[in-house]
C-alpha positions as CSV (number, residue, x, y, z in Angstrom):
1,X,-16.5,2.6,-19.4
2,X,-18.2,5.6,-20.3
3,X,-17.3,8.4,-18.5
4,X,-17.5,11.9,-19.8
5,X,-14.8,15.1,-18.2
6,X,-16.8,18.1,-19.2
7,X,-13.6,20.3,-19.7
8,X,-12.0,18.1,-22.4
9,X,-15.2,16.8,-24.2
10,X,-13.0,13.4,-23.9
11,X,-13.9,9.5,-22.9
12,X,-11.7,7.7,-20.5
13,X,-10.2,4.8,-22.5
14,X,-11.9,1.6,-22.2
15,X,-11.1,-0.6,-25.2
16,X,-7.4,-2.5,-26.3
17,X,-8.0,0.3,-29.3
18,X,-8.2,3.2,-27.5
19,X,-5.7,2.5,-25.1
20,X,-3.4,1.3,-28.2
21,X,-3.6,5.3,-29.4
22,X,-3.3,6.5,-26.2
23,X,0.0,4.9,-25.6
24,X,1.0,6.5,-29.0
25,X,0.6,9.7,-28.1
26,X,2.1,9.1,-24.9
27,X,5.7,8.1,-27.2
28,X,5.3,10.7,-29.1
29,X,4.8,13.5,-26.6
30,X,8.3,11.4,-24.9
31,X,9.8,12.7,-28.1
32,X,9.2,16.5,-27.5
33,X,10.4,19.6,-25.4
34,X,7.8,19.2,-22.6
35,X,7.8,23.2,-22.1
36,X,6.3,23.2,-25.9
37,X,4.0,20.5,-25.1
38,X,-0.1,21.8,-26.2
39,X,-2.6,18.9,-25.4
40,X,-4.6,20.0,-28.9
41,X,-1.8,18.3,-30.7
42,X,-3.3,15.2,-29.2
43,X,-6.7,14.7,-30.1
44,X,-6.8,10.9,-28.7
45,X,-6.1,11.8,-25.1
46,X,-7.5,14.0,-22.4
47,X,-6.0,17.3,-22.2
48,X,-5.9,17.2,-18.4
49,X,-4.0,13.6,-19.1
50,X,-1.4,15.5,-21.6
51,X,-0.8,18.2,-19.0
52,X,-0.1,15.6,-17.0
53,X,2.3,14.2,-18.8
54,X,4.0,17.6,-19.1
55,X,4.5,18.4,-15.3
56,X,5.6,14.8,-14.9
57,X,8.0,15.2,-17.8
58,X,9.2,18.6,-16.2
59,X,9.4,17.2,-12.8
60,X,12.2,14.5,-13.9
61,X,10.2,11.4,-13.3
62,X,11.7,8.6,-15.5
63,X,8.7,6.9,-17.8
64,X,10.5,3.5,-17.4
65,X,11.1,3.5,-13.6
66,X,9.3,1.3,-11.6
67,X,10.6,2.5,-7.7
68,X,8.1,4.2,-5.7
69,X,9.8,6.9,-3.6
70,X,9.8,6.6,0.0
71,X,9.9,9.4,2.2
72,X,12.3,9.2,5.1
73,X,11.3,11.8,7.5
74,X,7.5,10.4,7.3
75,X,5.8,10.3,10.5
76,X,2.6,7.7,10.1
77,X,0.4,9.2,12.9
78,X,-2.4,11.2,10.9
79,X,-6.3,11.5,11.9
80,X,-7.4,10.7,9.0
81,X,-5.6,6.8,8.5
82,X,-7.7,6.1,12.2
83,X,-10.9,6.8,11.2
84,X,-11.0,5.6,7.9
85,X,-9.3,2.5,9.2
86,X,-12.8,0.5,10.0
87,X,-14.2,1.8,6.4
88,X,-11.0,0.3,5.1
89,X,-11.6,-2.7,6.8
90,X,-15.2,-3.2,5.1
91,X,-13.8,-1.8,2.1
92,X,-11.4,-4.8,2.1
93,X,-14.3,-7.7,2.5
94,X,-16.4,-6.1,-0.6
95,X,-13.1,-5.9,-2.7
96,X,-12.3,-10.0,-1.1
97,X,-12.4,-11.7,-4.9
98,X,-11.8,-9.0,-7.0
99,X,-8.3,-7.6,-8.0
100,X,-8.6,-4.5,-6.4
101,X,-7.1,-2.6,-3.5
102,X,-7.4,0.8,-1.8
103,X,-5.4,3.2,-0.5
104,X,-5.2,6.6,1.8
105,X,-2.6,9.3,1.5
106,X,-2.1,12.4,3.3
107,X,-1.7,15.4,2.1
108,X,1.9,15.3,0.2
109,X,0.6,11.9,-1.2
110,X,2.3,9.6,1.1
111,X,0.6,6.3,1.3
112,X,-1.2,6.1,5.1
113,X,-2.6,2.6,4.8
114,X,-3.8,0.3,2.1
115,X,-6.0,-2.7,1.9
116,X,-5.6,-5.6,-0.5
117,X,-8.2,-8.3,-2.1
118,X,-7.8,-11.6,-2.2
119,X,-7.8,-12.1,-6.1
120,X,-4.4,-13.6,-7.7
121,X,-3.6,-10.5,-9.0
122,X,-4.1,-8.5,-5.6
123,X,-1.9,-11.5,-3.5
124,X,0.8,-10.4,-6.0
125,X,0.7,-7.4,-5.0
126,X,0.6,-8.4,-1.3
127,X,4.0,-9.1,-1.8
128,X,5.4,-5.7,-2.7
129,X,6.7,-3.3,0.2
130,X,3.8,-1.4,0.3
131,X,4.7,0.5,3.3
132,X,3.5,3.9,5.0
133,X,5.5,6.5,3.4
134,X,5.5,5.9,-0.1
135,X,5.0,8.8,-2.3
136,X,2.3,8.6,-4.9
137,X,2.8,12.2,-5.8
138,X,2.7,13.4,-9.5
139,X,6.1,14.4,-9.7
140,X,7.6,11.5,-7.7
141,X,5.9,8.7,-10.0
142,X,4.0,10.3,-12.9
143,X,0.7,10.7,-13.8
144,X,-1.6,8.2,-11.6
145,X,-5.0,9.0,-10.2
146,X,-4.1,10.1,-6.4
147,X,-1.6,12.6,-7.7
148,X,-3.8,13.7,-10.4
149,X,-6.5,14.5,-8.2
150,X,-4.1,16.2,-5.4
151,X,-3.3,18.4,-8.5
152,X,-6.2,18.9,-10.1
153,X,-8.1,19.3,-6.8
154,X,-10.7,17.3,-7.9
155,X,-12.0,13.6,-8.4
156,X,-9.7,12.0,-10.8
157,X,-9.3,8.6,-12.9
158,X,-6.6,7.4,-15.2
159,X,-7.2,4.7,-17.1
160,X,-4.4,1.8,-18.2
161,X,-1.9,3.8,-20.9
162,X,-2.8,7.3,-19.8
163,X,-0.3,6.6,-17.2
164,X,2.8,7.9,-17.3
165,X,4.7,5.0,-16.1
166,X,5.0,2.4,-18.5
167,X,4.6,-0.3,-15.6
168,X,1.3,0.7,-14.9
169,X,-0.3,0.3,-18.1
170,X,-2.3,-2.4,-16.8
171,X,-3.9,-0.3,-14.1
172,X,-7.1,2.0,-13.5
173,X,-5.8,4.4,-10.5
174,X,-8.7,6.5,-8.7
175,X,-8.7,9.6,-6.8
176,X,-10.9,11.3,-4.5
177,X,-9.9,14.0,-2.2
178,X,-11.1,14.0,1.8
179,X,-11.6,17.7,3.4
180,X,-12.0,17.9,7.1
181,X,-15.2,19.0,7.1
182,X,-14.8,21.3,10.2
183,X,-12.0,23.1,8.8
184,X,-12.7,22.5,5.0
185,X,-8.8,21.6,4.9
186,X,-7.7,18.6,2.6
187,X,-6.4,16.1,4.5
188,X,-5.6,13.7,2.0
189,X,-6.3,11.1,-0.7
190,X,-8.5,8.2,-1.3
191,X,-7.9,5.9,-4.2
192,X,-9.4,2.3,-5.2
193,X,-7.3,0.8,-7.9
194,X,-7.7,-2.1,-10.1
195,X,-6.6,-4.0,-13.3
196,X,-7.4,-1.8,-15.9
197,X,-9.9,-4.5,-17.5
198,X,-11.5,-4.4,-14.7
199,X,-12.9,-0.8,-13.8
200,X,-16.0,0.5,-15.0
201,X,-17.9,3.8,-15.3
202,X,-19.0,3.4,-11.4
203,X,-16.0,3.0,-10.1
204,X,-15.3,6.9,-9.4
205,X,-18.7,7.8,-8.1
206,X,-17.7,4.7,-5.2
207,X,-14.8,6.0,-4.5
208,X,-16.2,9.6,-4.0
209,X,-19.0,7.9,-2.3
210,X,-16.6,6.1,0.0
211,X,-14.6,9.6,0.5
212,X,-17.6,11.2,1.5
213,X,-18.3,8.4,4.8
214,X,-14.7,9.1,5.8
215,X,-15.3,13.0,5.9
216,X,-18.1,11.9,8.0
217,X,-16.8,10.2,10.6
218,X,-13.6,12.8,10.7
219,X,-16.5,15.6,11.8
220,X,-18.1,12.8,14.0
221,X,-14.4,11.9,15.5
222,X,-14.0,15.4,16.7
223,X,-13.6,15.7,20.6
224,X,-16.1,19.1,22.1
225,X,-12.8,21.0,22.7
226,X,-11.8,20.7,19.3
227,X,-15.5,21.8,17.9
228,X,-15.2,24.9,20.5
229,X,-11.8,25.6,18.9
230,X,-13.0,25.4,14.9
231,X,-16.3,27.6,15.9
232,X,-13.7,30.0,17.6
233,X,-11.5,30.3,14.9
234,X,-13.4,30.4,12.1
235,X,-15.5,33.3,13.8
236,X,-12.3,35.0,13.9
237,X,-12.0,34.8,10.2
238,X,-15.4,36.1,9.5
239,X,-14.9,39.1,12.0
240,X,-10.9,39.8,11.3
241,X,-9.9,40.0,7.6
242,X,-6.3,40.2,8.0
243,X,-3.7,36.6,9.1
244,X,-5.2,34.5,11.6
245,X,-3.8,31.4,12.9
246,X,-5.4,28.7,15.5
247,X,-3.2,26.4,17.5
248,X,-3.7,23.4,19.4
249,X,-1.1,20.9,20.9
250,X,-1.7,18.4,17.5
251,X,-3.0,21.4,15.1
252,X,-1.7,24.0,13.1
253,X,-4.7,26.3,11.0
254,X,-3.3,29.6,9.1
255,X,-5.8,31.3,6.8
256,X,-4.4,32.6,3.4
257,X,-3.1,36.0,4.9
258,X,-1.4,34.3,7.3
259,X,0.6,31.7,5.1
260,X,1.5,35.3,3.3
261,X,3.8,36.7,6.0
262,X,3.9,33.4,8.1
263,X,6.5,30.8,7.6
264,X,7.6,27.4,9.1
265,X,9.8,28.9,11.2
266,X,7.9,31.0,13.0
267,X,5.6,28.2,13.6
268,X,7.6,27.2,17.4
269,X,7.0,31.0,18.1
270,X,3.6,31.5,17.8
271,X,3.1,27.8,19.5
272,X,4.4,28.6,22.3
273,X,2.8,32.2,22.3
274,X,-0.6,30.4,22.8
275,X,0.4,27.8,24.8
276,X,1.4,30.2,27.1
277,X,-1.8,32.2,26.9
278,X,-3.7,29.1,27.4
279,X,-1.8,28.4,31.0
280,X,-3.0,31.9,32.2
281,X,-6.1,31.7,30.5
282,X,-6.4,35.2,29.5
283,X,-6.2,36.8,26.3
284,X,-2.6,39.3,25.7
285,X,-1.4,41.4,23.1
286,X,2.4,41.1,22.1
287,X,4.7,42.8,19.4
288,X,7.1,40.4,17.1
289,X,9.3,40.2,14.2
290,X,8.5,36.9,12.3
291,X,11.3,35.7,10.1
292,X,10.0,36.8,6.8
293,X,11.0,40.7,8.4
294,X,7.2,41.9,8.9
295,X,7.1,43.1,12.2
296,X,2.9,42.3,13.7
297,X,1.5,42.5,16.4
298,X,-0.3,39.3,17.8
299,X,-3.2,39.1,19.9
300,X,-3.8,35.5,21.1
301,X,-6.7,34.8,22.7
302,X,-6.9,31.2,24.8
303,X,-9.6,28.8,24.1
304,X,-10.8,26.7,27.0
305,X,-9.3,22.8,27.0
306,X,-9.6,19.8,28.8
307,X,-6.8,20.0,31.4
308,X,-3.6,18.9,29.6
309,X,-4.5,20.4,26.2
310,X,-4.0,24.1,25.3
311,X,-5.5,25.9,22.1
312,X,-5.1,29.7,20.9
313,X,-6.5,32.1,18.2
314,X,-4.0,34.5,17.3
315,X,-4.8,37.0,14.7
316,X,-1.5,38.9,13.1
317,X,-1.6,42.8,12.4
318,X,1.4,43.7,10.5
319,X,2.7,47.3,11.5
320,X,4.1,50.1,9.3
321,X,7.9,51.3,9.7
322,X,8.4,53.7,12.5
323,X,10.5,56.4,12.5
324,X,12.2,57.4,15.3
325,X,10.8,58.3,18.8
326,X,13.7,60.8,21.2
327,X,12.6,61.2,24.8
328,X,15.2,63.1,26.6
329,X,18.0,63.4,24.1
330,X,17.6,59.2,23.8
331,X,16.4,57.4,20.5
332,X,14.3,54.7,22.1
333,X,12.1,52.9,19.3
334,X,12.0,52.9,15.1
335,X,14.5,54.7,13.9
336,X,16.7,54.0,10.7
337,X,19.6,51.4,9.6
338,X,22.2,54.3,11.8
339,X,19.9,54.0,15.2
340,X,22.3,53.3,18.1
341,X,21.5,49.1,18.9
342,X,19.9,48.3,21.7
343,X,23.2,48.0,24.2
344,X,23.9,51.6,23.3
345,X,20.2,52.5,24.3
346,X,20.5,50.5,27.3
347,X,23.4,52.4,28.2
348,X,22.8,56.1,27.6
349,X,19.3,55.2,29.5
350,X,21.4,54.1,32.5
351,X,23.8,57.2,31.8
352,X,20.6,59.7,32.2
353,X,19.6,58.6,35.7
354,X,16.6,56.3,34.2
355,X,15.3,52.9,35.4
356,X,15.6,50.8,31.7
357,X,13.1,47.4,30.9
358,X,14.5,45.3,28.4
359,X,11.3,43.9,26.5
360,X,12.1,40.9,23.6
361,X,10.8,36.8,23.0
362,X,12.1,34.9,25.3
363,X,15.9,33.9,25.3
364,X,17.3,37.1,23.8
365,X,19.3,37.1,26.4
366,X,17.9,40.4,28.7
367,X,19.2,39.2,31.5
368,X,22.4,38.9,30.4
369,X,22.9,41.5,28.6
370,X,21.6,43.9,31.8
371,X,24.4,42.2,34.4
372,X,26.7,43.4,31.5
373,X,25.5,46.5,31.3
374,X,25.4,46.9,35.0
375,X,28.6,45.3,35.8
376,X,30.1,48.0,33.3
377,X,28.4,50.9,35.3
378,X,29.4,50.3,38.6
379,X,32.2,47.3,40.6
380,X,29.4,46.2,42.6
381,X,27.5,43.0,41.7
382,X,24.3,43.3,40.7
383,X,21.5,41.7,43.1
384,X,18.5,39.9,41.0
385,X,15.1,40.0,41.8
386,X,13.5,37.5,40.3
387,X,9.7,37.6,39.6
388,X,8.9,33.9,38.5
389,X,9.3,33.0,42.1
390,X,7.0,36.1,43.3
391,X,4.7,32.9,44.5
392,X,6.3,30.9,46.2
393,X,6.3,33.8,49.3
394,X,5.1,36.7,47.6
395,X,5.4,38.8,51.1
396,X,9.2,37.9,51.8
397,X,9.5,38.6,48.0
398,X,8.1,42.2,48.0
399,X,10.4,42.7,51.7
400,X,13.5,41.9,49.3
401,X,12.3,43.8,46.3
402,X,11.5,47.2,49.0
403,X,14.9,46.4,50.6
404,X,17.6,46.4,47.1
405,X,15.3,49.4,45.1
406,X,15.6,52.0,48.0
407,X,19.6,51.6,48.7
408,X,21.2,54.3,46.6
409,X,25.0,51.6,45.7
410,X,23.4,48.3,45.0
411,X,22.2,48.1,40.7
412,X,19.2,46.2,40.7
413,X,17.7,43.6,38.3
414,X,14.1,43.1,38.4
415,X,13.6,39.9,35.6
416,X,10.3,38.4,34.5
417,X,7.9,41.0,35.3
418,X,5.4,39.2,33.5
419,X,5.0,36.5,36.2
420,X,4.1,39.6,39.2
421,X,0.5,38.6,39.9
422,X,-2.2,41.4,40.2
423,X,-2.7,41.9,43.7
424,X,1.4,42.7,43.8
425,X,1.8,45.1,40.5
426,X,0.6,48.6,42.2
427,X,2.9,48.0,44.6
428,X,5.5,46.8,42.6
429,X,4.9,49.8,40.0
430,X,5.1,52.2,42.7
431,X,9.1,50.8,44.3
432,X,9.6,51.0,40.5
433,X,9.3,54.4,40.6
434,X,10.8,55.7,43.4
435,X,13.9,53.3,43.5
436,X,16.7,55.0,44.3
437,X,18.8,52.5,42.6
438,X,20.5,51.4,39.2
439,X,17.6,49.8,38.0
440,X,16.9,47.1,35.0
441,X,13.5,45.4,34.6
442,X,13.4,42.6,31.3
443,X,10.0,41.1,30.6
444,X,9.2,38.4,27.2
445,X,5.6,40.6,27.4
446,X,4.6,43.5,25.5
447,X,2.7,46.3,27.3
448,X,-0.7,46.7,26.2
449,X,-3.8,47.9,27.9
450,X,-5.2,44.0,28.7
451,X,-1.6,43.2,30.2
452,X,-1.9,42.7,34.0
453,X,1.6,44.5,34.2
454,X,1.0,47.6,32.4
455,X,1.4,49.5,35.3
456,X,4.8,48.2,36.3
457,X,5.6,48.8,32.3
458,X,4.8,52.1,32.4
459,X,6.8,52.8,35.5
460,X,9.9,52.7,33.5
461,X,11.1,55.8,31.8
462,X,13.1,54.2,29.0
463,X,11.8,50.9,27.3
464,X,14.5,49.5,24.9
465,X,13.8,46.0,22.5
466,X,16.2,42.9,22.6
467,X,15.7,42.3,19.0
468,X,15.7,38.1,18.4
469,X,18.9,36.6,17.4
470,X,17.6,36.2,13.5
471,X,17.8,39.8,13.5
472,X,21.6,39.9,14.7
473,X,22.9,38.1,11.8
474,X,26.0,40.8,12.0
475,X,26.8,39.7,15.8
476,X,26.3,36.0,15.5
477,X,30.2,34.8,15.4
478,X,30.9,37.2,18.4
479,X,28.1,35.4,20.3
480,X,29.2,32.0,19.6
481,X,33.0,32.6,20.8
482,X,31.1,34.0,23.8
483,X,29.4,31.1,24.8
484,X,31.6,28.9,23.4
485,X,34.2,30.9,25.8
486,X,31.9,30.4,28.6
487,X,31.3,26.3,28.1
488,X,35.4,26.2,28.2
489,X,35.3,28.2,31.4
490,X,33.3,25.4,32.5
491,X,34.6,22.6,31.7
492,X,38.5,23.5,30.3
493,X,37.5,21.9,27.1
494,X,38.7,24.6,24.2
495,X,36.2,25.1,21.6
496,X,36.2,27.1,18.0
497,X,33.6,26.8,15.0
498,X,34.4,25.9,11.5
499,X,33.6,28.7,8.8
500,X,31.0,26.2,7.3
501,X,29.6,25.5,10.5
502,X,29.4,29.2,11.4
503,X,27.6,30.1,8.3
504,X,25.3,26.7,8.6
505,X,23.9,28.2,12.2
506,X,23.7,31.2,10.9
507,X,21.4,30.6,8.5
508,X,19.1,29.3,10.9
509,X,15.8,31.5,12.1
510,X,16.4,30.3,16.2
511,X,13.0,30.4,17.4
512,X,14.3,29.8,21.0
513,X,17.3,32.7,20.2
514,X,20.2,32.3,22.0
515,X,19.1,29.6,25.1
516,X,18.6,27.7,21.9
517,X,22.2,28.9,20.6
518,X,23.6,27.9,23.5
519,X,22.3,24.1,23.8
520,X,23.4,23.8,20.2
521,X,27.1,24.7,20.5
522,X,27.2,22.5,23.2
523,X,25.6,19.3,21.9
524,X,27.9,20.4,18.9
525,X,31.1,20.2,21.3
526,X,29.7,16.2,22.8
527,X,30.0,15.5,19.1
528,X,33.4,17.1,17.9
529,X,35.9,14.8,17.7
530,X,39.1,17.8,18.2
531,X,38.7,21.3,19.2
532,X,36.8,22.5,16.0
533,X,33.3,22.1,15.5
534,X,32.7,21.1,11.9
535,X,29.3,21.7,9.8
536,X,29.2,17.6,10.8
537,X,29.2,18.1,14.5
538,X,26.2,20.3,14.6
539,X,22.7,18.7,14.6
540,X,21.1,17.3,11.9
541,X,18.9,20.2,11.7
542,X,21.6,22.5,10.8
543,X,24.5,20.1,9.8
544,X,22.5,17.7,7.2
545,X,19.6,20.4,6.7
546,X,18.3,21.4,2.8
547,X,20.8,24.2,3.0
548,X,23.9,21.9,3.3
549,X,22.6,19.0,0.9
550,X,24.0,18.3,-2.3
551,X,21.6,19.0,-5.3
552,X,22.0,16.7,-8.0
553,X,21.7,18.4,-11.9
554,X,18.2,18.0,-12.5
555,X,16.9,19.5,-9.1
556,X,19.7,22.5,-9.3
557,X,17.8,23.5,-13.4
558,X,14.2,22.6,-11.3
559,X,15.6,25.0,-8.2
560,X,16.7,27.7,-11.0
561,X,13.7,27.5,-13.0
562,X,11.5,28.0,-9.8
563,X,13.8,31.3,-9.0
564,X,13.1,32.8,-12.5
565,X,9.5,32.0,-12.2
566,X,9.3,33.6,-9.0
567,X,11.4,36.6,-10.3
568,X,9.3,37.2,-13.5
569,X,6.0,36.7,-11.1
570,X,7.0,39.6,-9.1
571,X,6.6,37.1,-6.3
572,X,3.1,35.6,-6.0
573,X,3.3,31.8,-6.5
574,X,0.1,31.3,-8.1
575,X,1.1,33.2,-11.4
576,X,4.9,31.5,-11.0
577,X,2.8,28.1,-11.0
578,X,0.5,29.2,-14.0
579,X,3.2,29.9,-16.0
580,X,5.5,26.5,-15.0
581,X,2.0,24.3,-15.7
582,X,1.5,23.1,-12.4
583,X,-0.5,23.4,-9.5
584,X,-0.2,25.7,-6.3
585,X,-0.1,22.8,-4.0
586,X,3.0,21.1,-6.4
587,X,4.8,24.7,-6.4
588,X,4.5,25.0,-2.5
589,X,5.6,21.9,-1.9
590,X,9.0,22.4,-4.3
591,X,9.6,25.6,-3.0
592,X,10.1,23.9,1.0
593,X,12.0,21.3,-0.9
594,X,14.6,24.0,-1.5
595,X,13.9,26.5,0.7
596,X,12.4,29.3,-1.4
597,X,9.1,29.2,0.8
């Protein structure tokens, strides 16, 4: 073999000589302090091979280990394994007598699929659980070409001792990364490996050569609404410079300033944002605080789909810090930490004679907290106009609307204005106001000059946000007892929450706020065994989560070290990565392994 890397000036080991000094090395750098590693003091070995080493040292992996870690939550369904599947295939009759085998893994390194020859060596290997879901990442086995290449980002070979693992000596491991080449996203890993003997200095340009067919038949695998959507979203990033995020039912695209401010959590919200864009195909504007704090406001615009299918571009325009806004003696919006909540705005709103809409995601509970409010105000019960049904008789709707908003004793709630279709809203903004009534409107829609319903919006004199329920972090055990006091008036079944439990839930972001809540603390009372509900009754997703799992020693120092980095990098991950030796994909990926992302 014969192969140059231009950055190291060094040859890829090729002789029982040279890999005889590179396994040498390889004890000696064993010996040291990994963070005072320097790959000059190893002359025999690439210094992209030492560094290597390092993370792999860094990252805990064991030199003498032979397990291949396998990844539990792994879901096999990927893009990428089915059309690479029939190259594979061909792959697998070329490679028939020769002790090779190939593999594809997505994007965390997790093997997809793998073809075998039929050589001796290769039956052996036949035999080993190679199963989708292994990791072949650099810190889960050491240096190996797949997870070099997913850290290197580029084309990568390690030859026989430069591996880290001492039981795969005896191998050459390839790696070649596949981009989508619509959305110039890596997607994952190819690698051919062999018997160490065996490779030669062609065996990496095949393997890129191979890569590139599979990138080929990804673009050619594309369905037209898919190709509509890239071309749409990727026009948006030429044309708006700020986050930008495209959303299909399978896909999820964030550009850099988006991944900023944007975080998993958030990622049900803004799903079902578009989605519901896409079912009234027409573009709307809407105001929302994403978990990380930055309040932005979306615009999603819906991008034509087969029937069944939905797909959105939403670009993200973070807003500045208001300060506060009084109409009529009454702090409506902004404000400081002291601004009366949103119950005491609701309330001196009602006390002033005005009609009140309650804007907020869905699930914040509007609608419950304006019966409250009304039932407070007056000993009649409210009557609830409700304007998701506006279509099912949209005439006997508007007679009952006309009938409740004109009689001076009865308190009104007029829910879901979002759903009034057009021909109804002048109409509807007009009763609005005029009504006579106590009046409460709630809508999940922000008012914006696109919005159908901006007249009926701007018909109310007060507007007051229902702020989501990962904003009422100081509120959240009150709520529970609530509807935990509410599930016992249902059934007679007393309910209370363990202090663990509590603070499990509420470290959670609820994107479905508190309809979400609600179906968790009653899943979570099916499970209890007694009256309390223990952190073990709740769901896995907040009973067995990151947050409640036991950190052995080594990943508590790697969880403390990634803190400090962070710290001393002010924050931006790329410096924190430079400064640990690794890469920005290997960083990201530790910092959702304990939630620091």
């Amino acid at each position: 073999m014969n192969v140059q890397l231009l950055n190291s000036g060094r040859q890829v080991p090729s002789t029982a000589a040279e890999w005889g000094r590179v396994h040498e090395s390889k004890l000696e750098v064993l010996k040291q302090d990994a963070r005072r590693i320097d790959p000059a003091d190893f002359p025999d070995v690439r210094s992209e091979v030492v560094m290597s080493w390092k993370r792999s040292m860094l990252a805990g992996v064991d030199p003498w280990d032979a397990e291949i870690p396998f990844d539990q939550d792994f879901t096999p369904k990927s893009r990428l394994a089915q059309v690479a599947q029939p190259i594979l295939n061909r792959l697998e009759d070329q490679i028939s007598d020769l002790s090779s085998w190939g593999f594809i893994t997505d994007r965390a390194c997790r093997l997809l699929t793998v073809v075998v020859g039929d050589s001796p060596q290769a039956k052996r290997l036949r035999q080993v659980d190679l199963r989708p879901g292994l990791c072949f990442a650099e810190d889960a086995i050491g240096t190996n070409g797949i997870g070099c290449a997913h850290e290197e980002q580029k084309a990568f070979i390690v030859s026989g001792t430069e591996h880290f693992r001492m039981n795969t000596e005896i191998l050459t491991t390839t790696g070649v990364m596949i981009r989508d080449p619509y959305t110039k996203r890596y997607v994952g890993t190819l690698g051919v490996h062999c018997r160490r003997e065996y490779g030669s200095a062609a065996l990496l340009p095949l393997v890129t050569e191979i890569a590139r067919s599979m990138e080929t038949q990804l673009l050619a695998s594309r369905a037209d609404g898919e190709r509509v959507f890239f071309d749409v979203f990727l026009r948006t990033q030429r044309r708006f410079r700020g986050p930008a995020v495209g959303i299909t039912r399978s896909l999820y695209l964030a550009n850099t300033q988006a991944r900023e401010i944007v975080r998993e959590a958030d990622e049900d919200l803004l799903r079902r944002l578009a989605e519901e864009a896409s079912v009234r195909s027409r573009p709307r504007t809407v105001r929302r605080r994403l978990s990380s704090g930055h309040a932005v406001t979306i615009q999603i615009v819906p991008v034509e789909q087969v029937r069944g299918d939905f797909a959105a571009v939403l670009t993200l325009e973070p807003e500045l810090e208001r300060k506060s806004v009084h109409f009529g003696g009454l702090q409506l919006e902004g404000g400081t930490a002291d601004r009366p909540d949103f119950r005491t705005q609701l309330t001196q709103g009602l006390n002033a004679g005005h009609a009140v809409l309650l804007t907020g995601e869905r699930g914040t509970g509007k609608r419950f907290t304006a019966m409250d409010a009304l039932r407070q105000q007056s000993s009649i019960e409210p009557v609830e106009i409700d304007g998701s049904v506006v279509n099912l008789g949209p005439a006997e709707w508007l007679r009952a609307l006309r009938s409740v908003v004109e009689v001076l004793e009865r308190p009104v709630i007029l829910s879901h204005i979002e759903e009034i279709p057009l021909d109804l809203v002048t109409t509807v903004a007009d009763l609005v106001a005029r009504a006579s009534c106590t009046l409460i409107g709630t809508t999940s829609e922000e008012a914006d000059e696109d919005s159908p319903t901006v007249f009926v919006h701007e018909s109310f004199p007060v507007v007051v946000p229902v702020p989501p329920l990962r904003d009422r972090a100081d509120e959240f055990a009150a709520l529970c007892r609530s509807i935990l006091a509410d599930l016992e008036a249902a059934d007679g079944r007393t309910g209370t929450l363990a202090t663990k439990a509590l603070a499990a839930l509420v470290a959670g972001d609820w994107p479905g706020n508190i309809r979400q809540l609600r179906q968790v603390l009653a899943t979570s009372r099916v499970r209890a065994t007694g009256h309390e509900i223990r952190l073990g009754d709740l769901p896995p997703r907040y009973g067995n989560g990151q947050s409640g799992r036991y950190l052995g020693e080594m990943e508590r120092v790697e969880r403390q070290t990634l803190i400090v980095a962070l710290r001393e990098a002010g924050g931006n991950r790329n410096i924190a990565a430079e400064k640990l030796g690794i890469s920005r994909a290997t960083i990201y990926r530790k910092l959702k392994r304990y939630e620091l992302h």
